[in-house]
C-alpha positions as CSV (number, residue, x, y, z in Angstrom):
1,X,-135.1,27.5,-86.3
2,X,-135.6,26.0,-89.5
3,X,-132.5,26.2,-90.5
4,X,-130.9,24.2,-87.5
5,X,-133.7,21.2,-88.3
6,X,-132.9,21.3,-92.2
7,X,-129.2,21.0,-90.9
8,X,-129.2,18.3,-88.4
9,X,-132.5,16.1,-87.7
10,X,-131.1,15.3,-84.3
11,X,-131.8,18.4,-82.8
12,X,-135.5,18.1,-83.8
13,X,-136.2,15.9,-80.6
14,X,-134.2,18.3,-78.4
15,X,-136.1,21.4,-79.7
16,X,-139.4,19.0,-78.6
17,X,-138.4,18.4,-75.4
18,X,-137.4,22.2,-74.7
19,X,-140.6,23.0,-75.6
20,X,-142.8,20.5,-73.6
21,X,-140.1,21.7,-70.5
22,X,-141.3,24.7,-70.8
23,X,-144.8,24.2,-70.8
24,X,-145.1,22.3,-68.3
25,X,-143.4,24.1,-65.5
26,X,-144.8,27.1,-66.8
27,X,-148.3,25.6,-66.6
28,X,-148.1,25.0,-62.6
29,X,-149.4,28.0,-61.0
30,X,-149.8,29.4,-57.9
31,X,-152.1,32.7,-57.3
32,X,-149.2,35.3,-55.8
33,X,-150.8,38.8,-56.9
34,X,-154.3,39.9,-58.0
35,X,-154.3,39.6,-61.4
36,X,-151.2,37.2,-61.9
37,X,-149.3,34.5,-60.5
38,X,-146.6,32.8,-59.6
39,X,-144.9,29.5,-61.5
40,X,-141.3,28.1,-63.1
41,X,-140.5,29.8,-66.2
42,X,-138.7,26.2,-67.8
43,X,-137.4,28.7,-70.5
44,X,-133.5,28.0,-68.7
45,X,-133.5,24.7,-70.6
46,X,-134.6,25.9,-74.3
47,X,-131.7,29.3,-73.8
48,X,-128.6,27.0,-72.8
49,X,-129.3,24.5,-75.8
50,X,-131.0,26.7,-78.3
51,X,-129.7,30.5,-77.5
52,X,-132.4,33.1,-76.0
53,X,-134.1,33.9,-80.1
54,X,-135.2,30.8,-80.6
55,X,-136.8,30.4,-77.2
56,X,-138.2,33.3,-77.3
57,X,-140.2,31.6,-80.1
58,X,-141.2,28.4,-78.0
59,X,-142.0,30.4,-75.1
60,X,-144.3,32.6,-76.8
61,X,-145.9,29.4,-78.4
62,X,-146.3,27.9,-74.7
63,X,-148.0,31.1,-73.3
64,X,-150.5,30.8,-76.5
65,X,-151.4,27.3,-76.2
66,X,-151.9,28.3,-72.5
67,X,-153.9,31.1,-73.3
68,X,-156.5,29.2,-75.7
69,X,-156.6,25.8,-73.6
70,X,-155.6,26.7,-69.6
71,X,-156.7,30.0,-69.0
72,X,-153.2,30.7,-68.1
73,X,-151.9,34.4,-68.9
74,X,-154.2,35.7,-72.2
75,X,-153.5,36.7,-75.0
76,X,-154.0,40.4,-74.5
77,X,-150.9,40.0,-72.5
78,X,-149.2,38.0,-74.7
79,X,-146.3,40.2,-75.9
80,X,-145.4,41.2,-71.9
81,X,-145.4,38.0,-71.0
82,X,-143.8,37.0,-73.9
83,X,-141.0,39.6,-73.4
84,X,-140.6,38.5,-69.5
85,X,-140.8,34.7,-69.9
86,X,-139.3,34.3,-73.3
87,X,-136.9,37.4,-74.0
88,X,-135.1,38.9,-70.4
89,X,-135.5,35.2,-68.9
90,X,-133.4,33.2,-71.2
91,X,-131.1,36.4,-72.3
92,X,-130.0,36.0,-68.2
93,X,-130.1,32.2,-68.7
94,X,-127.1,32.3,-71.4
95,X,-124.9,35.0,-69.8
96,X,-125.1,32.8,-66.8
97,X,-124.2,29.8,-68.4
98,X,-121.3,30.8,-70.4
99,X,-119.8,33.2,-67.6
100,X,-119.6,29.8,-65.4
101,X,-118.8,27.3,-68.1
102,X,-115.9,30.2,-68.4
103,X,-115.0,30.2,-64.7
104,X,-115.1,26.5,-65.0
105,X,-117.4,25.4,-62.9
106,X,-119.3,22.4,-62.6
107,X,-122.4,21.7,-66.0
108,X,-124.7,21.1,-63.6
109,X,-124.3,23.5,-61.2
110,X,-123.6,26.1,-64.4
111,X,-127.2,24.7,-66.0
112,X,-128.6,25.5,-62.1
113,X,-127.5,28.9,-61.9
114,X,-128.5,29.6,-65.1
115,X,-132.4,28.3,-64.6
116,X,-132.5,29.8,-61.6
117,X,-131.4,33.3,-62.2
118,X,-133.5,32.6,-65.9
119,X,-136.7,32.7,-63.5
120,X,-135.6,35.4,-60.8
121,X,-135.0,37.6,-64.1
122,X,-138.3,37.0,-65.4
123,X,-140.2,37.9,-62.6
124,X,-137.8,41.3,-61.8
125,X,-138.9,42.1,-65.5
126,X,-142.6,41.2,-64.9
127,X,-142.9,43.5,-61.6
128,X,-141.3,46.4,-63.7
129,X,-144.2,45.4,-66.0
130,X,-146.7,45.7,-63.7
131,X,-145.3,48.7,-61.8
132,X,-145.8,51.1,-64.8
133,X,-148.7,49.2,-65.4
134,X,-150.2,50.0,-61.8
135,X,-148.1,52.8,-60.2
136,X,-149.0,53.3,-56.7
137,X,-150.5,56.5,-55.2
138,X,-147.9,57.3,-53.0
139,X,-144.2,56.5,-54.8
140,X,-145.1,55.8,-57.8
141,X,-143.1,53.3,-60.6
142,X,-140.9,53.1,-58.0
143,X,-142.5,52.1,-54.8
144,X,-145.0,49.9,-57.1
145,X,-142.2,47.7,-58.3
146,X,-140.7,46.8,-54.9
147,X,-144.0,46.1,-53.7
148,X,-144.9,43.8,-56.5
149,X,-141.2,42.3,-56.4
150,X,-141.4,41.0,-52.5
151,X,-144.8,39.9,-53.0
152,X,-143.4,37.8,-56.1
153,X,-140.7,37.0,-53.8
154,X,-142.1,34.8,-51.5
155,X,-143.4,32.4,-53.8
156,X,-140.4,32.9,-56.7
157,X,-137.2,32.3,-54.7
158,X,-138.2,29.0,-53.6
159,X,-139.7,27.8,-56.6
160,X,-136.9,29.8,-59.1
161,X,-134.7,27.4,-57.1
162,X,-136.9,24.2,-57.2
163,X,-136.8,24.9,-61.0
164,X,-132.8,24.8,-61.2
165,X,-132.7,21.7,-59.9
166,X,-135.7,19.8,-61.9
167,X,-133.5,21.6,-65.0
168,X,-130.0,20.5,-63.8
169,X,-131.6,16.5,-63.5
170,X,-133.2,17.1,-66.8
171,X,-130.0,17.9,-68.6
172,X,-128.3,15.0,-66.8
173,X,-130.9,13.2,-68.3
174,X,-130.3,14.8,-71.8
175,X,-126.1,14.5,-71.2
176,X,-126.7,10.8,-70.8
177,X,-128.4,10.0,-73.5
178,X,-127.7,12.8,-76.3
179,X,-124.3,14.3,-75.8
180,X,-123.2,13.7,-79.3
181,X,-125.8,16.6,-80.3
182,X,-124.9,18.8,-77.7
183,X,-121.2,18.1,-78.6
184,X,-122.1,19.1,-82.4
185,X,-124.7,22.5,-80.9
186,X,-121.3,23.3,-78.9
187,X,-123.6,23.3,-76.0
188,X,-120.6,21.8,-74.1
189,X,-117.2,20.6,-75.2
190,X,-115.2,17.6,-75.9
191,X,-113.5,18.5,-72.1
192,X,-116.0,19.2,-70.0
193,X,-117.9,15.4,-71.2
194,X,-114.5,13.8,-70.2
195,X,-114.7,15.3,-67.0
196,X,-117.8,14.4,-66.3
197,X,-117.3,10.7,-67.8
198,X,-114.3,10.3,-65.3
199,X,-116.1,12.0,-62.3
200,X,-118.9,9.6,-62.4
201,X,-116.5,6.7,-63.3
C-alpha cells in the first residue's frame, strides 16, 4: 500500500474513497441472526481497483473503527470477520471481475457481478464460521451451516444485489471522472474506455 502511494499520488484519493465505500455500507445493519447481522460488505469496490491484499487491509480497518465507535461486530471477532468481509469477499470479487472483463462483457455489469457475488461470498464464509462455531444438536457442522445460510439468505440476496448496483453507479461515477488512474492501475484498458466513450456518445 505504501508503495502504490510513494508511486503515484493519484491513487491516494481512490484508496480514500474505497475505504469510506466500505464503511459505509458495511455500517448499515439489519438484525438477521442472534448474535449477528445482516449488511453490504462494500469490499467489491476496494478488490476490483486495489486487488483483494490491500482490501483486506481497509476492511479490517472499517470493522475496527466500527468496533470502537458503532458497536458494530467487536473486536473479539475481529480476525473472522476480518477473514469473511475482507479476505474470501474480495478474493471472489476479482475472479469475478477478470473472468467477465475476459468474456467481454459489459464494466458495469462486470463491476455488478463482482460486488454482488463479493457479498454472497462473504456471508457463505461467515455461516461456515458460525456453523463450527455453533454446530447443531442434530446434524451437526453440516445442518448448522444451511440453517445459518437461508436465514442469512433472506435478508443477503436482496441487499448483496442492492449493493451491486450502488457499486456499478459508484464506479461510473469514478470512470467519469478518474479514468486516467484506472487506465495507469490497469483496472480497465485503453478498449474497453473507448467502448464505453462511443456507447454513451
Amino acid at each position: 500500500m505504501n508503495k502504490l502511494i510513494k508511486g503515484d499520488r493519484d491513487v491516494l484519493p481512490l484508496l480514500a474513497v474505497s475505504a469510506a465505500f466500505t464503511f459505509v455500507l458495511s455500517s448499515l445493519k439489519m438484525p438477521s441472526v442472534t448474535g449477528s447481522c445482516s449488511h453490504p460488505t462494500g469490499t467489491g469496490l476496494g478488490a476490483i481497483l486495489f486487488g483483494p491484499w490491500m482490501t483486506s487491509v481497509m476492511a479490517m480497518i472499517v470493522l475496527i473503527y466500527q468496533a470502537i465507535f458503532l458497536a458494530h461486530g467487536g473486536l473479539t471477532t475481529l480476525g473472522a470477520n476480518t477473514f469473511s468481509m475482507g479476505i474470501a469477499g474480495p478474493i471472489v470479487a476479482v475472479f469475478i471481475y477478470k473472468a467477465a472483463m475476459k468474456s467481454r462483457q459489459n464494466l458495469y455489469l462486470a463491476v455488478f457481478l463482482a460486488a454482488t457475488f463479493a457479498d454472497w461470498a462473504t456471508y457463505i464464509v461467515t455461516s461456515l464460521q458460525l456453523a463450527l462455531a455453533f454446530p447443531a444438536a442434530s446434524g451437526g457442522v453440516f445442518a448448522s451451516f444451511w440453517a445459518f445460510a437461508a436465514v442469512f439468505a433472506v435478508t443477503q440476496v436482496p441487499l448483496a444485489i442492492l449493493e451491486g448496483v450502488v457499486t456499478a453507479l459508484m464506479f461510473k461515477y469514478i470512470v467519469q471522472l478518474r479514468s486516467d488512474v484506472l487506465l495507469k492501475m490497469n483496472v480497465v484498458s485503453p478498449s474497453t474506455l473507448k467502448s464505453l466513450k462511443e456507447s454513451s456518445a
